[in-house]
C-alpha positions, -999 to +999 in steps of 0.1 A: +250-691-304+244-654-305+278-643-288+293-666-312+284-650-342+290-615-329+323-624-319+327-637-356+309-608-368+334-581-346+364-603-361+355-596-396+348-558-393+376-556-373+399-576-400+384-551-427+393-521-408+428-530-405+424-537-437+416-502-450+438-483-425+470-500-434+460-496-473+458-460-469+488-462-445+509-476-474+495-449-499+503-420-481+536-437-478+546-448-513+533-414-529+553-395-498+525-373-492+532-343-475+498-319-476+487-309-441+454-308-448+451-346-457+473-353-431+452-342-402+420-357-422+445-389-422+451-385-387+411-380-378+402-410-395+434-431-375+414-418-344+384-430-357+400-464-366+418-469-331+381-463-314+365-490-338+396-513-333+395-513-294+357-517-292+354-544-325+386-564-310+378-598-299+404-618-277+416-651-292+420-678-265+449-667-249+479-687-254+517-685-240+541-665-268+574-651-272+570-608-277+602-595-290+612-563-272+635-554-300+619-556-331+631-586-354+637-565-385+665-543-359+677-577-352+683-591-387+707-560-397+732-577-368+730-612-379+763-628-380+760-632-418+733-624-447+726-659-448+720-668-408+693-661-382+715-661-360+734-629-335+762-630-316+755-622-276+777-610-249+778-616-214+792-603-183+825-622-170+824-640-205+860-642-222+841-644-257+807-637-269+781-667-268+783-688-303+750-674-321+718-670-306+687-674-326+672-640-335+635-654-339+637-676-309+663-662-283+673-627-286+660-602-272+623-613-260+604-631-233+575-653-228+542-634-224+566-598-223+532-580-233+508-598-218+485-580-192+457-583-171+425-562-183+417-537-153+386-537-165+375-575-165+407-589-151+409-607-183+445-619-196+453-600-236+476-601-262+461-569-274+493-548-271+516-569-289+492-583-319+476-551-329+499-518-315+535-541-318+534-560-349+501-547-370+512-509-365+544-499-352+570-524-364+553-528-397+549-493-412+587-481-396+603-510-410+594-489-444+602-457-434+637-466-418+647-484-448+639-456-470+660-434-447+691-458-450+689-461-484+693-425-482+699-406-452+703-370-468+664-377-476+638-346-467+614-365-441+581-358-451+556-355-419+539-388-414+575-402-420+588-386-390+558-391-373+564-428-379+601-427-364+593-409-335+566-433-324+588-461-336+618-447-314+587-437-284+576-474-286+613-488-284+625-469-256+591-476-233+585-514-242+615-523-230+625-549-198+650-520-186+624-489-190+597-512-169+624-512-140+624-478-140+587-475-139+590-498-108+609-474-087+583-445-101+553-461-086+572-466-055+580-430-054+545-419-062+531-442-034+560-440-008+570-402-011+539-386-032+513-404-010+494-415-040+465-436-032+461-470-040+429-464-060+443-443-087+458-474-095+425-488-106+403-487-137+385-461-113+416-437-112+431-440-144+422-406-157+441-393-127+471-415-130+475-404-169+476-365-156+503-376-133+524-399-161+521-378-193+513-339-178+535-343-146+508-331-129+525-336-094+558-318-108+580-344-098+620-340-112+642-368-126+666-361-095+639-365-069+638-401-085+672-405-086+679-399-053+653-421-044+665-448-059+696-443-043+682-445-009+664-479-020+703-491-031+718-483-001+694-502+020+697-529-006+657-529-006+641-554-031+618-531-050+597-560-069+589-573-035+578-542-017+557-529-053+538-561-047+532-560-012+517-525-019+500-534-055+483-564-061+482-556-095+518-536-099+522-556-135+493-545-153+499-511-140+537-511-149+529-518-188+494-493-187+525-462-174+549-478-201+525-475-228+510-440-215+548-429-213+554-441-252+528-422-264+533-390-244+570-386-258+559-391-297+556-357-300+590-341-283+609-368-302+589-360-330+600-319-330+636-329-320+661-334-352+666-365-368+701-376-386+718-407-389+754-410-384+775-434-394+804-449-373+835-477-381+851-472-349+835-488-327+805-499-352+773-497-330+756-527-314+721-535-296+712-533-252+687-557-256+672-542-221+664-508-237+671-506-277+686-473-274+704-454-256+696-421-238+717-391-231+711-353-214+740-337-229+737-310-205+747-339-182+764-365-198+769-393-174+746-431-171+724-418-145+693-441-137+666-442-138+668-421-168+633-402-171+610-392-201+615-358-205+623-350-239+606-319-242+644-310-227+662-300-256+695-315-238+679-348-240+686-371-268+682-403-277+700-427-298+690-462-318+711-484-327+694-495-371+726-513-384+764-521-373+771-491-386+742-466-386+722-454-359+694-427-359+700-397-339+667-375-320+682-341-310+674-306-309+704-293-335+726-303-355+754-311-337+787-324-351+785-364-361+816-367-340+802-355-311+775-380-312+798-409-318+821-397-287+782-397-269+777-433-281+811-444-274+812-430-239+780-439-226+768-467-238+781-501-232+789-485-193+750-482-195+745-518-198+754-517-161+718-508-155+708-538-173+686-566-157+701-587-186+735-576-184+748-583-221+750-568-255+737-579-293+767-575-317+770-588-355+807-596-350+830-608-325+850-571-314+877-575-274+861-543-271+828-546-262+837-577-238+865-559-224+844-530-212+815-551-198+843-568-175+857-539-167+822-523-150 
């Protein structure tokens, strides 16, 4: 009776304090706010709120869901028509695109996507998707990206751009292709960095954050490359050998994914933002990643990719509407340069995909001609 009405109790307080944080959220951002010194007391009391959130959160009874990995609000802007819910999808070896796929109920998610098991009580939780997902992320950047399509030549203020970058840090690390890349890291951390098994625990996690978001082992995006190559040529089945060497390789794959999201916020968040608008071909969704990422310094579909945009070669692109798409760089570089960037790279980058097939508003030969052609 007692846990019952804590739980109830925790619910409510918990309720309320989303309550107040997204009110003051949706101030800051309807009065465009821009005065550093209520912006860090803002950002205090946002710490303060995740610490009450995370220790007031109760677990529902865990139940099986669909978790979008592309936001729904992405996906509407490519619906076949104002009026349908529906997207057109292509496949590999297909000599048209599939007739339209639901957006709520078929693109671009999976059952359970977020789900993980608690390291701490080896309890299953829908935490990441109901409360960092939907309540925060997707919510409060749906505003600010439709502000800046409205109008693009619009002076970002700070929490505005602090809202894209984790938007665009959160789309490119909760993605099905981003957690195959994370695979073949912890392989390389346990088979070449001799990384113990423990710092895979709830014991070691302080250590295994140093090595995800400070690099504290150094390691390159080429040493990972060519280890992935050796793993190709000797055709090894990576989710096989993870979980012969991590019991609990899942769990730890979406913990690195989320520690990864929030490490980049703030290179993505110094790096240039502009939109740029293209006809030619009009852009279109990878459901496996959301985006698409380019080292101009090297500008070929190398995988796995890495996280290093700290770089100021790296940039990343993502796809808003068939005919907009918001650009993180570190100058301005000529809109046609990016396009070229877009047009080059990515449709050969669905190669890389798990999925293998591309979100499009519109039936267009050339996106189906180039994913046959691969």
């Amino acid at each position: 009776m007692y846990s019952l009405l804590t739980s109830k109790l925790k619910r409510k307080v918990n309720k309320y304090n989303n309550l107040f944080i997204e009110k003051i959220f949706l101030f800051f951002l309807k009065k465009r706010i821009d005065n550093d010194f209520l912006i860090n007391r803002f950002y205090n009391l946002f710490r303060i709120y995740q610490y009450v959130d995370e220790k007031l959160y109760v677990e529902l009874p865990f139940r099986d869901e669909r978790n979008h990995y592309i936001p729904v609000f992405i996906l509407n802007n490519f619906k076949i028509s104002p009026e349908s819910g529906e997207i057109y999808q292509y496949k590999k070896n297909n000599t048209t695109p599939s007739k339209g796929v639901s957006i709520r109920k078929e693109a671009a998610n999976m059952v359970n996507f977020y789900s993980s098991i608690k390291l701490s009580d080896g309890e299953q939780s829908n935490y990441i998707e109901k409360m960092l997902f939907a309540n925060l992320s997707e919510k409060f950047s749906k505003i600010v990206i439709d502000r800046f399509l409205l109008d693009t030549n619009i002076k970002l203020v700070s929490l505005e751009e602090n809202i894209l970058a984790t938007h665009a840090a959160f789309q490119y690390a909760r993605t099905p292709a981003f957690r195959e890349q994370i695979k073949i890291y912890v392989l390389y951390l346990l088979e070449i960095k001799k990384v113990s098994k423990e710092t895979f625990s709830d014991q070691g996690k302080e250590k295994l954050k140093k090595i995800v978001e400070l690099n504290s082992l150094n390691i390159k995006e080429e040493d990972i490359q060519d280890y992935f190559k050796k793993l190709t040529d000797k055709n090894v089945d990576t989710d096989k050998l993870l979980s012969q060497k991590l019991n609990n390789s899942q769990t730890i794959i979406r913990i690195i994914s989320l520690g990864v999201g929030s490490s980049i916020i703030k290179p993505l968040f110094n790096k240039t933002k502009t939109i740029i608008d293209a006809t030619d071909p009009f852009f279109f969704i990878l459901p496996d990643t959301g985006c698409v990422v380019i080292d101009t310094k090297d500008p070929q579909c190398k995988w796995p990719y890495g996280w290093d945009f700290i770089k100021k070669t790296k940039i990343l692109l993502l796809p808003l509407t068939p005919n907009k798409c918001l650009v993180f760089h570190n100058k301005q570089q000529p809109d046609n340069t990016l396009k070229e960037l877009f047009r080059n790279l990515s449709i050969g980058s669905s190669y890389y995909q798990h999925l293998s097939y591309i979100y499009s508003n519109k039936k267009d030969p050339l996106i189906q001609k180039n994913l046959n052609n691969l």
